[in-house]
Structure formats: structure tokens, C-alpha cells
C-alpha positions as CSV (number, residue, x, y, z in Angstrom):
1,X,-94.3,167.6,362.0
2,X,-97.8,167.3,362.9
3,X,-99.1,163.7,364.5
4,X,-100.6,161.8,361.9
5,X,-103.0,160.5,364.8
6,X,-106.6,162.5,365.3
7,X,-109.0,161.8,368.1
8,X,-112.6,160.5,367.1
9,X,-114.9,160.7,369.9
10,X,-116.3,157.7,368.4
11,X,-113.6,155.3,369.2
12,X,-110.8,157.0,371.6
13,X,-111.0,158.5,375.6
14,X,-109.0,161.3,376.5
15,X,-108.2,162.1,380.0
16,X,-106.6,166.0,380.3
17,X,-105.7,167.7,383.1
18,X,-103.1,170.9,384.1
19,X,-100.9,169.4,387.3
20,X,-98.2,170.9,389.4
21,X,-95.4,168.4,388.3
22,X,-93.3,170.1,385.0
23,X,-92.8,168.1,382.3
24,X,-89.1,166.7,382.9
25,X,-91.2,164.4,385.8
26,X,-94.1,163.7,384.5
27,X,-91.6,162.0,381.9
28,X,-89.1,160.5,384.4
29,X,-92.6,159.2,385.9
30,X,-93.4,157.4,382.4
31,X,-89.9,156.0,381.6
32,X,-88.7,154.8,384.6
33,X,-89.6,151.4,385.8
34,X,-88.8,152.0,389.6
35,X,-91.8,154.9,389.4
36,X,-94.0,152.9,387.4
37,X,-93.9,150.5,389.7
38,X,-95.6,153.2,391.9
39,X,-98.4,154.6,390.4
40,X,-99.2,153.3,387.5
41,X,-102.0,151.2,388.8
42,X,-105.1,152.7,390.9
43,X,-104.2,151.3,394.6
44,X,-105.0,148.6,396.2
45,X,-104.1,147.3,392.6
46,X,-99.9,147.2,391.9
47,X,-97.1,146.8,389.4
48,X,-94.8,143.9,390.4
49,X,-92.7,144.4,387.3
50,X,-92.1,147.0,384.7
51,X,-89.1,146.4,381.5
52,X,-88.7,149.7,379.4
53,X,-86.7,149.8,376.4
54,X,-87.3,153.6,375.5
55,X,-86.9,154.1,371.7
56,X,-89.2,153.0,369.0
57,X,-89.5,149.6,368.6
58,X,-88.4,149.4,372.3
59,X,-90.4,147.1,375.0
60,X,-93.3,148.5,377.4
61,X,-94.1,145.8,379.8
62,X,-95.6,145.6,382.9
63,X,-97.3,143.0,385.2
64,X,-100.4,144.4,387.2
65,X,-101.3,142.9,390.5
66,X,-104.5,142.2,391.9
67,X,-105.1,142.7,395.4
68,X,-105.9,139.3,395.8
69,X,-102.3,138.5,393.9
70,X,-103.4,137.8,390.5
71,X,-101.1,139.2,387.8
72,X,-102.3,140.4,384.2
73,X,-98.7,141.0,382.1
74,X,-99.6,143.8,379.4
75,X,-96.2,143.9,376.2
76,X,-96.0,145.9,374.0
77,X,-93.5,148.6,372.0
78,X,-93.1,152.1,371.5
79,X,-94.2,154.2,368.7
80,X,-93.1,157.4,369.2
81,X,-90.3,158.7,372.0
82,X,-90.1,162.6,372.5
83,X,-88.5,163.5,375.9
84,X,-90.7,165.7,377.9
85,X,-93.4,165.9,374.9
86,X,-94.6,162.7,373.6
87,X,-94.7,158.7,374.4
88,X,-96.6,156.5,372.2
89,X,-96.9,152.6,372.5
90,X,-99.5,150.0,371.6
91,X,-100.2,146.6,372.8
92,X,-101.0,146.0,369.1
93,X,-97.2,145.5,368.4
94,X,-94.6,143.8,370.5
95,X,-90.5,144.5,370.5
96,X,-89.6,145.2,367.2
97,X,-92.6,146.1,365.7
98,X,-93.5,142.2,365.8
99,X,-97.3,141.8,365.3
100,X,-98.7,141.8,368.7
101,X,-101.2,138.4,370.1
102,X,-101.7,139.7,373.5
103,X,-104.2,142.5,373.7
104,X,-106.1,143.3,376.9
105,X,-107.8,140.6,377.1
106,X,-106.2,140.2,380.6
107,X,-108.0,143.9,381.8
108,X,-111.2,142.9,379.9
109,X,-110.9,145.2,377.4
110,X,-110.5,142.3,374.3
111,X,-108.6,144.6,371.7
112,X,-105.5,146.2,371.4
113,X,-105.0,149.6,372.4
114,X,-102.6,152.5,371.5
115,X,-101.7,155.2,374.0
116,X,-100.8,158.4,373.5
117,X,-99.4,160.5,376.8
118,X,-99.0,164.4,375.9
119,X,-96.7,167.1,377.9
120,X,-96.5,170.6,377.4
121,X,-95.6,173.5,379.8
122,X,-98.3,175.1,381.7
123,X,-97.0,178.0,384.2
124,X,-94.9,175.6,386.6
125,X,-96.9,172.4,386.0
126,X,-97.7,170.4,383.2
127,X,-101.0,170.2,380.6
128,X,-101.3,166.3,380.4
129,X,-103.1,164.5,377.8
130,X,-103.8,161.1,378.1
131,X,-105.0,159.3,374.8
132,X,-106.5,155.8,374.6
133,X,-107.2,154.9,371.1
134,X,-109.4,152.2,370.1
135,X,-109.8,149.8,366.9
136,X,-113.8,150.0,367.1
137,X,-116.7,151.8,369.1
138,X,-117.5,148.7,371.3
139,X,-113.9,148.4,372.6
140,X,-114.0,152.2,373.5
141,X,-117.5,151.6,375.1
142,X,-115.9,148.5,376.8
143,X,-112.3,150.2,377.9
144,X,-114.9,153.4,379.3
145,X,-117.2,150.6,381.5
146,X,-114.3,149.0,382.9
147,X,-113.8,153.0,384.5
148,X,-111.2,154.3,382.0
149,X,-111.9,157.7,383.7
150,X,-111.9,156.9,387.1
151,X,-108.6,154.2,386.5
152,X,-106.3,156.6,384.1
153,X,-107.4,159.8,386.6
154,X,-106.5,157.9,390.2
155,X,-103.5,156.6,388.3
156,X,-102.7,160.0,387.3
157,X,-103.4,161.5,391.1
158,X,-100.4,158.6,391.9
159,X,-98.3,160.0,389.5
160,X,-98.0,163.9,390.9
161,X,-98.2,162.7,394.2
162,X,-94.9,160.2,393.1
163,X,-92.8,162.7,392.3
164,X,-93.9,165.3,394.6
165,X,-92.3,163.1,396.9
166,X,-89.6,162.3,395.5
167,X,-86.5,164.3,396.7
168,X,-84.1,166.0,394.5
């Protein structure tokens, strides 16, 4: 089944890259709070808790950490769960589907977001899409200032260099 989602340059950011971690860890990476914890924010910044129900509907929460020790909560629920393919959640929504009254205001963005993370095989590594959807063009404009780029990519670098680590 095709997504019923579409990129418009407009209102979205895409971050893509080919890394060296297969899929299976780039997805244990993204559903498991103990590695979130990790990478998911661009250092000296942290995650001092992460709750993951993984299923549709499910919670994605996570407190971020200032160096100087402020915290900034983000909640929301999945959209979409497809092992070692596809994870989908917004911060539009909260568990259950519940209409959502927390957006980023916390990050500075000031609307809600959806994000899309994509996985496919690429030799021994992974082609991973990273999709931040946006309701309008200043809320993309404004996610992009705050160094959407810069934040998603070191947060990404964090990620391979995670599970590169991790022993099996």
C-alpha cells in the first residue's frame, strides 16, 4: 500500500542519508528507550526519559535536557509501526489518538509536527529518510532556523555511532 503522505518542499524538511548500520538497528535505535536516551538529542543536550508504547495509538515521549538542566517533555503517539521500514508519530495526537495540546512550543517550533523515519536496505547499511512534516510554511521556516539540519543530522551521527558500539 502506498503512504498516503507526499512531501511538499513548501511545508516539510527531509534529512536522507546511506549509513553503515542495517536496518534491524537503526530500528532497535528508534524503539528502544535505553538507546534513545543516547542519541536522540545533539550533545551537550540529553534525554533524561523516554516511554514507548510501539503500536498505533501507542505513547512516544521523551524529556530533553538542557545543558544547563532545563527539561522540555515532547508526547505524542504513533501513526504508523513497520519493523525495520517505517515509524510514524506526531505530537499532534497523544495516546490513543486523543487530540494533542502540547506541540513544540517547548523547542520553539509553536506547531505540531509529524515525523516520518524511513529504512530500506542499502548494500550492508541503511538509506535513512527522516521526514518532518509541517502544518504551514512558517512553522517549516521556523523548525529549519532552529537548525533542523544540523540538529536531526548530529542526532543521526549519534545514532550509528550508538549502535556501532553496542556489542552483540
Amino acid at each position: 500500500m502506498a503512504p498516503v503522505w507526499k512531501v511538499d518542499p513548501k511545508l516539510d524538511l527531509v534529512l536522507e542519508r546511506v549509513i553503515d548500520v542495517p536496518c534491524e538497528l537503526v530500528w532497535e535505535a528508534w524503539t528502544t528507550p535505553e538507546h534513545i536516551k543516547e542519541w536522540f538529542c545533539p550533545r551537550p543536550w540529553g534525554v533524561s526519559e523516554c516511554e514507548i508504547d510501539l503500536r498505533p495509538g501507542g505513547i512516544f515521549r521523551t524529556v530533553m535536557c538542557s545543558p544547563e538542566g532545563e527539561q522540555f517533555p515532547n508526547v505524542g503517539c504513533y501513526l504508523e509501526v513497520v519493523p525495520n521500514e517505517r515509524l510514524v508519530w506526531t505530537d499532534a495526537l497523544l495516546p490513543g489518538f486523543r487530540p494533542g495540546h502540547t506541540p513544540l512550543e517547548s523547542c520553539g517550533i509553536g506547531s505540531f509536527l509529524t515525523a516520518i523515519i524511513l529504512m530500506a536496505p542499502e548494500g550492508s547499511g541503511t538509506r535513512y529518510t527522516a521526514i518532518a512534516l509541517h502544518r504551514d510554511e512558517e512553522a517549516r521556516k521556523r523548525h529549519e532556523e532552529l537548525g533542523f539540519r544540523e540538529g536531526w543530522g548530529t542526532a543521526l551521527d549519534q545514532l550509528v555511532e550508538r549502535m556501532k558500539s553496542c556489542k552483540r
